[in-house]
PyMOL commands that place a pseudoatom at each C-alpha (Angstrom):
pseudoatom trace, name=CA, resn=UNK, resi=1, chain=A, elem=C, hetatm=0, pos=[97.707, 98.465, 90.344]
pseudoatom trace, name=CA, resn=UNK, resi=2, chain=A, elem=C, hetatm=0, pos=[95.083, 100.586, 91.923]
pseudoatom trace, name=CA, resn=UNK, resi=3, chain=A, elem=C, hetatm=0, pos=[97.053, 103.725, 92.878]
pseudoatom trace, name=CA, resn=UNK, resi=4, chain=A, elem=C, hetatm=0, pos=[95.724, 106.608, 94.643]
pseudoatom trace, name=CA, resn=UNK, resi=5, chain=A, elem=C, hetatm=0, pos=[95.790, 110.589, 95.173]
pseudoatom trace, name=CA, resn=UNK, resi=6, chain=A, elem=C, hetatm=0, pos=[95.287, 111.976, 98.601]
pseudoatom trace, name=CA, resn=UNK, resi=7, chain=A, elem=C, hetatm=0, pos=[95.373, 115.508, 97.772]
pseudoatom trace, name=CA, resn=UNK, resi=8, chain=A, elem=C, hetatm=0, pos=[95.921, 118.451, 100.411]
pseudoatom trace, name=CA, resn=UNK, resi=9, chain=A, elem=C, hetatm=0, pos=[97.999, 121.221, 102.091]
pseudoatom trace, name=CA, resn=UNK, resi=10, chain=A, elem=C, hetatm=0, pos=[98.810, 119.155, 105.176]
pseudoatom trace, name=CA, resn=UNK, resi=11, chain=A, elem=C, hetatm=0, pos=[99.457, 122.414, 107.146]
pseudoatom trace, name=CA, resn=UNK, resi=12, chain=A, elem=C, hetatm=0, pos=[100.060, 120.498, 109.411]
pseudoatom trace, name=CA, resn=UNK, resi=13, chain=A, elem=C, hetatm=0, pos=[99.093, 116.792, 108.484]
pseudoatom trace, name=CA, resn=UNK, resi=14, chain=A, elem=C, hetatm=0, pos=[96.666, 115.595, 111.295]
pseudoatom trace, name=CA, resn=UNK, resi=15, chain=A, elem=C, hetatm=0, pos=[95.412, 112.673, 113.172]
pseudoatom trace, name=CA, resn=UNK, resi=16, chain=A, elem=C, hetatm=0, pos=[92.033, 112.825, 110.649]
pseudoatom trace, name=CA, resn=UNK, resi=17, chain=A, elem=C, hetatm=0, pos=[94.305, 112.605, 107.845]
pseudoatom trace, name=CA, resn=UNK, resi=18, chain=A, elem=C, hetatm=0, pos=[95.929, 109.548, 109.123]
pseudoatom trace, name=CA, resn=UNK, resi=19, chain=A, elem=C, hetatm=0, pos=[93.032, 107.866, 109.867]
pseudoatom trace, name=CA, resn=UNK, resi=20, chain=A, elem=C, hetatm=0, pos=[91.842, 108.023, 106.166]
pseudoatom trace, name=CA, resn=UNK, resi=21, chain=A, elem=C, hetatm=0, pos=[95.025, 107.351, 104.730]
pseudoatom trace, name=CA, resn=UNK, resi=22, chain=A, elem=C, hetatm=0, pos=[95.474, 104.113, 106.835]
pseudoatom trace, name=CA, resn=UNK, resi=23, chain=A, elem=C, hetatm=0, pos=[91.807, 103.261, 105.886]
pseudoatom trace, name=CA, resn=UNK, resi=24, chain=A, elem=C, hetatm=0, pos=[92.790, 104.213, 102.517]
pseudoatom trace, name=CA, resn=UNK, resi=25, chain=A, elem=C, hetatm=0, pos=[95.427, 101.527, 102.197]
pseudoatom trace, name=CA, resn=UNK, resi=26, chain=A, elem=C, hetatm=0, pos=[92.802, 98.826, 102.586]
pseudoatom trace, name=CA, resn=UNK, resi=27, chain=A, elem=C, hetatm=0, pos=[91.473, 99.599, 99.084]
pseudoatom trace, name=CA, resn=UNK, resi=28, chain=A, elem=C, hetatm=0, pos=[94.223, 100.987, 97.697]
pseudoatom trace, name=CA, resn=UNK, resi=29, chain=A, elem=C, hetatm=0, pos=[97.857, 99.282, 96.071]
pseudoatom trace, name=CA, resn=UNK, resi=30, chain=A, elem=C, hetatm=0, pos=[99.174, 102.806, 96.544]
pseudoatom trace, name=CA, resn=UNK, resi=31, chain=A, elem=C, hetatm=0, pos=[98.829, 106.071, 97.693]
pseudoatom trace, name=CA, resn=UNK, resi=32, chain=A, elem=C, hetatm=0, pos=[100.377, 109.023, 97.026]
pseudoatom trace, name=CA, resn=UNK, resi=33, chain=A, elem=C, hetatm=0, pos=[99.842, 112.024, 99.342]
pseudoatom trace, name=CA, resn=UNK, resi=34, chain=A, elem=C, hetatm=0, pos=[100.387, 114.903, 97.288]
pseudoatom trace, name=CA, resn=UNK, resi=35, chain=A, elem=C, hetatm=0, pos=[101.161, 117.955, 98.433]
pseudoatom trace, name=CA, resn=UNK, resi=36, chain=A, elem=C, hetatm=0, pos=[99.790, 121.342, 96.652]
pseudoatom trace, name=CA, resn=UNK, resi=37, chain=A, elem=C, hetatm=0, pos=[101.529, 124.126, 96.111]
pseudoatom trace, name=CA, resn=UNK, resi=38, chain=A, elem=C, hetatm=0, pos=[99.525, 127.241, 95.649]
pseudoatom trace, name=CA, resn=UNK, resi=39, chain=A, elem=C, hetatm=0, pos=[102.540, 130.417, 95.994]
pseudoatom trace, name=CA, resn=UNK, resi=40, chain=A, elem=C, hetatm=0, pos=[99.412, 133.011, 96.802]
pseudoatom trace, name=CA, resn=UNK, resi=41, chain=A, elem=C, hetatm=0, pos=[98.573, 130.522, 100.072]
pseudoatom trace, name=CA, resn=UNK, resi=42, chain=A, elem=C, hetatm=0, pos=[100.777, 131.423, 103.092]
pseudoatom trace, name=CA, resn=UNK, resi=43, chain=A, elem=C, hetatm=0, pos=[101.693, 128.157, 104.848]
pseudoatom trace, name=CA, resn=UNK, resi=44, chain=A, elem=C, hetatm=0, pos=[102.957, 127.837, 108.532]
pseudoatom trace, name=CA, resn=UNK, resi=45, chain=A, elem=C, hetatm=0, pos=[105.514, 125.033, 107.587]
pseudoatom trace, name=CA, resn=UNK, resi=46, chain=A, elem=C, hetatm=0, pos=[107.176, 125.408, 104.761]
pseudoatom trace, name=CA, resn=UNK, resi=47, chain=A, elem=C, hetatm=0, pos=[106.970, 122.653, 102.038]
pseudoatom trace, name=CA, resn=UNK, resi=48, chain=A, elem=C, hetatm=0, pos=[109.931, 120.385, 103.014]
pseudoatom trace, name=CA, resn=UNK, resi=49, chain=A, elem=C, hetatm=0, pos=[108.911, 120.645, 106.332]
pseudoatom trace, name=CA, resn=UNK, resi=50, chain=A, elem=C, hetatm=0, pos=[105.337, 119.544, 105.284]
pseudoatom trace, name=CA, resn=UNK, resi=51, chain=A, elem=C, hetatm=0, pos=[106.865, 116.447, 103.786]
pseudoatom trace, name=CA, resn=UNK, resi=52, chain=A, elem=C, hetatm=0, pos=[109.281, 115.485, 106.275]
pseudoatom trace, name=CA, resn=UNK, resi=53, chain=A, elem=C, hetatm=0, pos=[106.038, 115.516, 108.949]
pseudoatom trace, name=CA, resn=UNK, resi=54, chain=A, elem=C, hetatm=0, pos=[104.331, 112.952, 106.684]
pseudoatom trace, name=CA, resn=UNK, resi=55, chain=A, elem=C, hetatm=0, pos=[107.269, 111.078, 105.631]
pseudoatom trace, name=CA, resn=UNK, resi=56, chain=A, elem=C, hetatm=0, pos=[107.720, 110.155, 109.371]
pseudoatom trace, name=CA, resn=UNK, resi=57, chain=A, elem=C, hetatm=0, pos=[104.036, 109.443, 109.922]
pseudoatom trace, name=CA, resn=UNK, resi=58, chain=A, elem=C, hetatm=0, pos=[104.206, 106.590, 107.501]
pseudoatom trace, name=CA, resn=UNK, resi=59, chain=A, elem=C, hetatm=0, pos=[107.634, 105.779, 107.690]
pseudoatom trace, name=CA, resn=UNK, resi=60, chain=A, elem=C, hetatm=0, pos=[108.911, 102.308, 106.558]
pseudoatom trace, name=CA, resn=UNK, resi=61, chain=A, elem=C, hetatm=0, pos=[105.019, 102.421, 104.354]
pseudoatom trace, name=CA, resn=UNK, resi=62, chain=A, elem=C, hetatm=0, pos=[106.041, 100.555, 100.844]
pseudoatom trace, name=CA, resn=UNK, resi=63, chain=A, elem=C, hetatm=0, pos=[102.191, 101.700, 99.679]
pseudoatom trace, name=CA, resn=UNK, resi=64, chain=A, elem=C, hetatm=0, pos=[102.830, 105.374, 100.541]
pseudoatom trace, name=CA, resn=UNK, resi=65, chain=A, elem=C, hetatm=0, pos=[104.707, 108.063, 98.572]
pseudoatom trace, name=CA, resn=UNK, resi=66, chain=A, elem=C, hetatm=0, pos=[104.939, 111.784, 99.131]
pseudoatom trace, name=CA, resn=UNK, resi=67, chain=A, elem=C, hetatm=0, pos=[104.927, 114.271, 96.414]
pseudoatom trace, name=CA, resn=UNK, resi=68, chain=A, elem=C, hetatm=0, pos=[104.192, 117.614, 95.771]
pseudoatom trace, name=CA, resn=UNK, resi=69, chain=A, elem=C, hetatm=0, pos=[102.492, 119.774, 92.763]
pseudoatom trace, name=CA, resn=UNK, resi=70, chain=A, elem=C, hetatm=0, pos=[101.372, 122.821, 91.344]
pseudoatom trace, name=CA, resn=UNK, resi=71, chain=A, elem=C, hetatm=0, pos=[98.167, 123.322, 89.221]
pseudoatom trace, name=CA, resn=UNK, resi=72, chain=A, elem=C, hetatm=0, pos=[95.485, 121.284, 88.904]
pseudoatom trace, name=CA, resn=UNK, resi=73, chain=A, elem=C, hetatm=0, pos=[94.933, 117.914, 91.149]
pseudoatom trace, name=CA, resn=UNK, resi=74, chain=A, elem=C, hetatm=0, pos=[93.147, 116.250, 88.377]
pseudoatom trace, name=CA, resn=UNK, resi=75, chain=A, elem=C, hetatm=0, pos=[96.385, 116.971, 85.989]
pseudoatom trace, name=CA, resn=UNK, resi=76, chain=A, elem=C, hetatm=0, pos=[98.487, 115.898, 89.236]
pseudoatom trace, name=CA, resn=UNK, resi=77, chain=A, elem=C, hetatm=0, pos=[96.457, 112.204, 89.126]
pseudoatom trace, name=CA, resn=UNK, resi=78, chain=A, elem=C, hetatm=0, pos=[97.093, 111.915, 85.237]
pseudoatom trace, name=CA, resn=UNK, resi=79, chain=A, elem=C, hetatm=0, pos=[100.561, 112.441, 85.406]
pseudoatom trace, name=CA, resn=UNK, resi=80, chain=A, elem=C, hetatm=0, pos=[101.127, 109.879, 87.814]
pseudoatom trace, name=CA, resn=UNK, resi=81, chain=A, elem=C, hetatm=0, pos=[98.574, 107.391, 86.454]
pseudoatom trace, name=CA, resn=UNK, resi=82, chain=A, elem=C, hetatm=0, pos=[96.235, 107.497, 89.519]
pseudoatom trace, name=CA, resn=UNK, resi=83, chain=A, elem=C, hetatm=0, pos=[92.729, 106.797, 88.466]
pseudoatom trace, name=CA, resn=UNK, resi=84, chain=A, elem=C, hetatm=0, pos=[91.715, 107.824, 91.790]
pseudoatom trace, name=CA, resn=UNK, resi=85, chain=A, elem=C, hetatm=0, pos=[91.174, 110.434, 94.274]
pseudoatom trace, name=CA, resn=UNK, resi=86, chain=A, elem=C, hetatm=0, pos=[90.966, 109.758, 98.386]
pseudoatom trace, name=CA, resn=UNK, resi=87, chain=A, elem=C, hetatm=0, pos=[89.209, 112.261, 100.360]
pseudoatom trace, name=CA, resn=UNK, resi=88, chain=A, elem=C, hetatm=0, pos=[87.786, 112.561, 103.641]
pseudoatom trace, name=CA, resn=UNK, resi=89, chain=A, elem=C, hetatm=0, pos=[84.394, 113.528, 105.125]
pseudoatom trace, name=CA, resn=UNK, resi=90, chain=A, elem=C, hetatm=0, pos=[83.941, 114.883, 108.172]
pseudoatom trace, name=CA, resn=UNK, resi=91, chain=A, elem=C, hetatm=0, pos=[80.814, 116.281, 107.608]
pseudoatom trace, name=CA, resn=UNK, resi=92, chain=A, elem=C, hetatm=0, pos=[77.713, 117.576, 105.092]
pseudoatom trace, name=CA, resn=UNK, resi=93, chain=A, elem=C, hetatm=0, pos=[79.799, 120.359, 104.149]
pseudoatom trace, name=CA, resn=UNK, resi=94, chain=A, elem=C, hetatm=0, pos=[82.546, 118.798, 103.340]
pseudoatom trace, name=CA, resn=UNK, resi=95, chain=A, elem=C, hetatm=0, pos=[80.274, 116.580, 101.265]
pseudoatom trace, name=CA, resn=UNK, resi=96, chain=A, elem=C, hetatm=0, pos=[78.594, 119.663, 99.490]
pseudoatom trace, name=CA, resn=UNK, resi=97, chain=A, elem=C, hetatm=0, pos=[82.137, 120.904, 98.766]
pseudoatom trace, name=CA, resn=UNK, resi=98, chain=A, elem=C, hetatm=0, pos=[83.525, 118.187, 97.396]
pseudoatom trace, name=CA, resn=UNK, resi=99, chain=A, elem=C, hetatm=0, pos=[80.933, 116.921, 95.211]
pseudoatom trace, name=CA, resn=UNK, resi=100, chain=A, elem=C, hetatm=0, pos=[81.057, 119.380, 92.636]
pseudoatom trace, name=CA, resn=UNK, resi=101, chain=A, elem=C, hetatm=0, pos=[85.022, 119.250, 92.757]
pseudoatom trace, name=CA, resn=UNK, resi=102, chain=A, elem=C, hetatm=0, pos=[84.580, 115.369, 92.302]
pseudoatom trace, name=CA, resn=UNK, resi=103, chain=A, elem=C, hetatm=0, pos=[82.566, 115.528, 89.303]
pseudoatom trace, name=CA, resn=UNK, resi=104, chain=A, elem=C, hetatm=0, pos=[84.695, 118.076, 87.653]
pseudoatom trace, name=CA, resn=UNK, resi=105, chain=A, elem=C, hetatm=0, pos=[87.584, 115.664, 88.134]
pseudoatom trace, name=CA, resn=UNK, resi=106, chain=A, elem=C, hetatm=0, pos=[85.789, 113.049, 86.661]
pseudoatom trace, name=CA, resn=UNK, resi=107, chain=A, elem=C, hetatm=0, pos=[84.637, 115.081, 83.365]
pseudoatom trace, name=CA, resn=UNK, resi=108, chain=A, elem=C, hetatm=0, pos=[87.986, 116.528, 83.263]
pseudoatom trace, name=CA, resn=UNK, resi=109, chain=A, elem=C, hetatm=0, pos=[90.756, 113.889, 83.360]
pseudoatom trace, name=CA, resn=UNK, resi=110, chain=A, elem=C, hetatm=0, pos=[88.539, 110.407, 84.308]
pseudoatom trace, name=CA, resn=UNK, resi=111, chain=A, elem=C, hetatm=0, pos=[89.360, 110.459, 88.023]
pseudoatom trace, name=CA, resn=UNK, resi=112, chain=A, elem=C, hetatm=0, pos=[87.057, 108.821, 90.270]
pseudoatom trace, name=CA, resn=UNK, resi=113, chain=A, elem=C, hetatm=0, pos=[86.442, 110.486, 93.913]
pseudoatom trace, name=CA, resn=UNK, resi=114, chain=A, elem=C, hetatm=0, pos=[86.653, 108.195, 96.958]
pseudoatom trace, name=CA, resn=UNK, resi=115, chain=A, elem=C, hetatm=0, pos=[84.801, 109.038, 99.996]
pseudoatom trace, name=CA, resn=UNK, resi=116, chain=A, elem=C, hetatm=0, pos=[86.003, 107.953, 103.481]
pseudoatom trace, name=CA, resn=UNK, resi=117, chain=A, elem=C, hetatm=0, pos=[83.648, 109.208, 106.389]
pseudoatom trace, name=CA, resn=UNK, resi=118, chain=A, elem=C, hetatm=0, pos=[86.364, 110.134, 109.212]
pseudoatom trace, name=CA, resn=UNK, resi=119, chain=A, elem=C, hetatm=0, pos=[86.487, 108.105, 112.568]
pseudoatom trace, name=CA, resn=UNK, resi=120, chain=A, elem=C, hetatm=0, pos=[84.184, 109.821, 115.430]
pseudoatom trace, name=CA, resn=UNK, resi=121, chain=A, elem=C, hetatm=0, pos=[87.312, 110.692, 117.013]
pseudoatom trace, name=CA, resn=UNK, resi=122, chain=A, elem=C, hetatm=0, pos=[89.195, 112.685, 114.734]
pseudoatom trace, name=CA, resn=UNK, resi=123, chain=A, elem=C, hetatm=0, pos=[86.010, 114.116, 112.983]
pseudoatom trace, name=CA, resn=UNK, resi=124, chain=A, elem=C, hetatm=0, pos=[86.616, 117.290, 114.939]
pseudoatom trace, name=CA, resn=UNK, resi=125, chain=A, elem=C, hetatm=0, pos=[90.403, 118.072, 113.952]
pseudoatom trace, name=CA, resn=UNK, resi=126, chain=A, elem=C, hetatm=0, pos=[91.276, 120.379, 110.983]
pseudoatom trace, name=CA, resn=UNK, resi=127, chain=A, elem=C, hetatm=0, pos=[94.746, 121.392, 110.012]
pseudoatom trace, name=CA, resn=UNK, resi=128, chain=A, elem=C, hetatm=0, pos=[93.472, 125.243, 110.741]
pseudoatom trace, name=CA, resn=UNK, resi=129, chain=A, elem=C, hetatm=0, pos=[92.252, 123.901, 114.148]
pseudoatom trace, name=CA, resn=UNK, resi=130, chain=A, elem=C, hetatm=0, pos=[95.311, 122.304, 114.771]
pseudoatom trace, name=CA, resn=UNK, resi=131, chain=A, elem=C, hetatm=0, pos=[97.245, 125.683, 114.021]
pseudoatom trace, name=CA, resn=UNK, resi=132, chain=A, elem=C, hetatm=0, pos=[95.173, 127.807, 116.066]
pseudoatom trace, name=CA, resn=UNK, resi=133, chain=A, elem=C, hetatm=0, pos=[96.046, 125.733, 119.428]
for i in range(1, 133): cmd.bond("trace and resi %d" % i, "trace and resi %d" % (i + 1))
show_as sticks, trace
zoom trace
């Protein structure tokens, strides 16, 4: 089974995220949108709230679980045998960002980084964006 981490905040989750997650399911068996945790990060919704708001995007999904962690996402993916991460480009910075976070997960627990350039239309949209309006 080719199961999948699609690692973030989601504070809020967005339209951009959606679009990469459906995408995602194409290549994907599963895909588990894990939520991190990080208690010096103040969030707008609190966690429950963060995974009711995704549960309902993808409700009646079979290929989609929710979870949420603490510590490393690389550890995260072990512990739930995903040999792979899902993340979304918007643009060259995100790129440059993520690229050095992708190879570290690779030397550090094996997982392979999946690019998905997002959709014109929801290239724009950001969580922080989205919480600003």
């Amino acid at each position: 089974m080719k199961r999948a981490v699609f690692p973030g905040s989601f504070d809020p989750i967005t339209l951009g995220h959606v679009d990469i997650i459906n995408r995602g399911l194409l290549l994907f068996d599963e895909i588990i949108i894990a939520i991190g945790v990080n208690a010096e990060k103040k969030y707008m919704w609190s966690l429950k709230e963060r995974q009711y708001f995704i549960e309902k995007s993808f409700e009646g999904n079979p290929k989609i679980r929710v979870a949420s962690y603490n510590g490393l996402t690389a550890d995260f993916c072990v512990s739930v045998g995903a040999k792979f991460l899902l993340r979304g480009l918007r643009n060259s910075l995100d790129f440059s960002y993520e690229k050095s976070i992708a190879q570290n997960n690779m030397k550090l627990a094996g997982v392979e980084s999946v690019f998905l350039v997002c959709a014109p239309e929801v290239s724009h949209i950001s969580s922080t964006v989205v919480r600003d309006i």
